[in-house]
N, C-alpha and C positions, 0 to 999 in steps of 0.2 A: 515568462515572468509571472512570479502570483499576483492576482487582480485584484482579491479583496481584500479589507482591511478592517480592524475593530478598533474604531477609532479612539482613541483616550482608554481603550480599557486591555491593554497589550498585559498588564499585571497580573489581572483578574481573569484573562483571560487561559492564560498559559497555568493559573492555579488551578481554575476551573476544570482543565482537559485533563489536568495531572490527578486530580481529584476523583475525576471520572474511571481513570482506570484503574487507580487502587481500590474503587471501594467497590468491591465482586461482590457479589452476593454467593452464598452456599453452591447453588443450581450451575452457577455460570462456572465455578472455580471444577468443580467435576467434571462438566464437558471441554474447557479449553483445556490441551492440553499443553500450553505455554503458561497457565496462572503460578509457574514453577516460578521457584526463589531466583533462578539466576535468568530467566525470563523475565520477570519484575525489575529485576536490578539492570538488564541493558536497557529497556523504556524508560526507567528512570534516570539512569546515561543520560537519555536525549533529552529531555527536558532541562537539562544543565547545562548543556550547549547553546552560548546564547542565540548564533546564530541557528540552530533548528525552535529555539524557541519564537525568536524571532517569524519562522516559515511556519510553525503551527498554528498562530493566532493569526496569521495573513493566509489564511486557507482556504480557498472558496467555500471549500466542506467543514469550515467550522463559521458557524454565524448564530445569530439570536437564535431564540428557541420560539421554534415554528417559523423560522424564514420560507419554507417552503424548498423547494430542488430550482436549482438553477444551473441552466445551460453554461459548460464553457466556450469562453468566447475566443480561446488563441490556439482554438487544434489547428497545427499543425497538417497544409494540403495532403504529406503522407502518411495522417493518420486519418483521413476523412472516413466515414462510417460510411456504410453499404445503404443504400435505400435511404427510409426516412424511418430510422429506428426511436422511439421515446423511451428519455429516459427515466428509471424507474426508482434509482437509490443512488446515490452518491456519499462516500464517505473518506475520510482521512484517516490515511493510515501511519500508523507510528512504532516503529521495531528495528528490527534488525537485517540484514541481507549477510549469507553465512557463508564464507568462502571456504573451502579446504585447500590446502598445500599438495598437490598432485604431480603425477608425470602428466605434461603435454599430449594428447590425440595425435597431434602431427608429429612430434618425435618426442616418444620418450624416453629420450638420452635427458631431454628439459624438463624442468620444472617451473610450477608458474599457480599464481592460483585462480581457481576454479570455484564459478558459483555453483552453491550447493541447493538453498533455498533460501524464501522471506521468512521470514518469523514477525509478524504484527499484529497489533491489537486494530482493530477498525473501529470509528466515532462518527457519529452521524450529525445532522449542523445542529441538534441542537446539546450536543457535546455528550448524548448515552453510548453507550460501545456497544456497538451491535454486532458484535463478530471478530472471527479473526481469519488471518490469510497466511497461506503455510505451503512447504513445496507441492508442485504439482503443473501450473501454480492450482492454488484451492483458494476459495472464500468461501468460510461455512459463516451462515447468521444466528443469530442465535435459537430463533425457531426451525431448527434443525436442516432448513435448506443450504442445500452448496454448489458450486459448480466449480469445474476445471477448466481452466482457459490453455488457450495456444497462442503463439504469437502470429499476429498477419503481419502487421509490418512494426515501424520500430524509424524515432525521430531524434537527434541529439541534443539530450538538453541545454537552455541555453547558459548554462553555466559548466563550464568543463569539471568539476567536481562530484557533477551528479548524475545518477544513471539515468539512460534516456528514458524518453515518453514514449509512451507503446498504445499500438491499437492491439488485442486480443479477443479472439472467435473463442466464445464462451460455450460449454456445455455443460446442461444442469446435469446432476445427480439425482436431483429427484423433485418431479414439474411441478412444485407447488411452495408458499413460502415465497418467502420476497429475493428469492431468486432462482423463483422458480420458470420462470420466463424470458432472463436475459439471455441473450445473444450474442452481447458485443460487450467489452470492458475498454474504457478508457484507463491509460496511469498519466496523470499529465503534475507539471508543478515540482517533482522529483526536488528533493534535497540530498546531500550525500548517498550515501551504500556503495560508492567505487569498490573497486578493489581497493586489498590494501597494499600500501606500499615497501610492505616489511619484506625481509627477504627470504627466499621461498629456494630448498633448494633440497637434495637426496638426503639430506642429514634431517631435514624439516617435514620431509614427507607424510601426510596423516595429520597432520595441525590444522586447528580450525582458528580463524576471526570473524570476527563479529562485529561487521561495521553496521553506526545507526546510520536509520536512513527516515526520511517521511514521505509519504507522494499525495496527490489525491483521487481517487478510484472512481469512475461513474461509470454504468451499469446500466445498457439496454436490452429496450424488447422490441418487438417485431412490431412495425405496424400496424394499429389493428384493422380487420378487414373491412373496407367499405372507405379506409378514413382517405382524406384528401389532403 
């Protein structure tokens, strides 16, 4: 369940984040390479959808500016994090999850679809976008750090509509930058990105959808040494 809430300002709030991601500056729109027109147009899908609007403005990762990073409090026993990792960034993400129309790995005589990658824009609590997240999986920030995650394990969220909550073993690309230290990525809070339910068969084959999806992302590092 999402935990926090912007009380009286659900309006304002959902203009505000929508606000944040249309207005790129120059710098940002040359490195993302999602700032495309029909990149723009499925984030803006989700913002029309009452209910992801609804989950965006109740985000833990979106709150006042300068709330500070706050711990989630409903992980999930099997996504418990390794040691006493701290966290270092936390943000909300808002995009797309991109299925293609395939043959089946275990037979293909089937057809079925098949996730390809995320495609999102990432927001931080005080609603800047600081990044984006793309297959691999990848989170690159805007100060040119990134990392590749793996999945360790994986919890079903609790609404059957939306893709589970995940723990992933993070590896940076390059040790410096605000994520240049994490370790470990939460997805917890998941809004849609299921598959879709269209139907997918040898006539369909090579089709892509493009379901939205929101989650919210937190981002550890290692203990540091000596700490208790």
């Amino acid at each position: 369940m999402i935990e926090w809430h912007l009380k009286g300002r659900d309006g304002r709030g959902r203009a505000a984040l929508r606000a944040a991601f249309l207005k790129m500056d120059r710098k940002t729109r040359k490195y993302n390479v999602f700032n495309s027109a029909g990149f723009t147009r499925d984030v803006r899908a989700v913002f029309a959808i009452s209910a992801f609007a609804s989950a965006l403005v109740s985000s833990p990762c979106f709150a006042e500016a300068d709330a500070g990073l706050v711990e989630p409090t409903d992980i999930p026993p099997a996504l418990a994090l390794p040691g006493h990792p701290v966290l270092v960034e936390q943000a909300l993400g808002v995009g797309v999850q991109v299925y293609t129309c395939a043959a089946l790995k275990n037979d293909p005589t089937r057809y079925g679809w098949t996730f390809y990658a995320p495609e999102a824009a990432l927001f931080n609590r005080d609603r800047r976008r600081i990044g984006i997240h793309y297959g691999g999986p990848t989170w690159e920030a805007r100060d040119g750090s990134k990392l590749i995650g793996s999945v360790k394990a994986q919890a079903g969220s609790p609404s059957n509509t939306a893709i589970p909550w995940l723990l992933l073993r993070a590896q940076p690309i390059v040790d410096q930058g605000v994520f240049g230290k994490v370790r470990y990525v939460l997805r917890l809070h998941t809004v849609g990105g299921i598959a879709p339910s269209a139907e997918c068969d040898v006539s369909r084959a090579g089709q892509i959808k493009r379901v939205p999806y929101a989650a919210d992302y937190y981002f550890y590092a290692p203990e540091p040494a000596g700490a208790k």
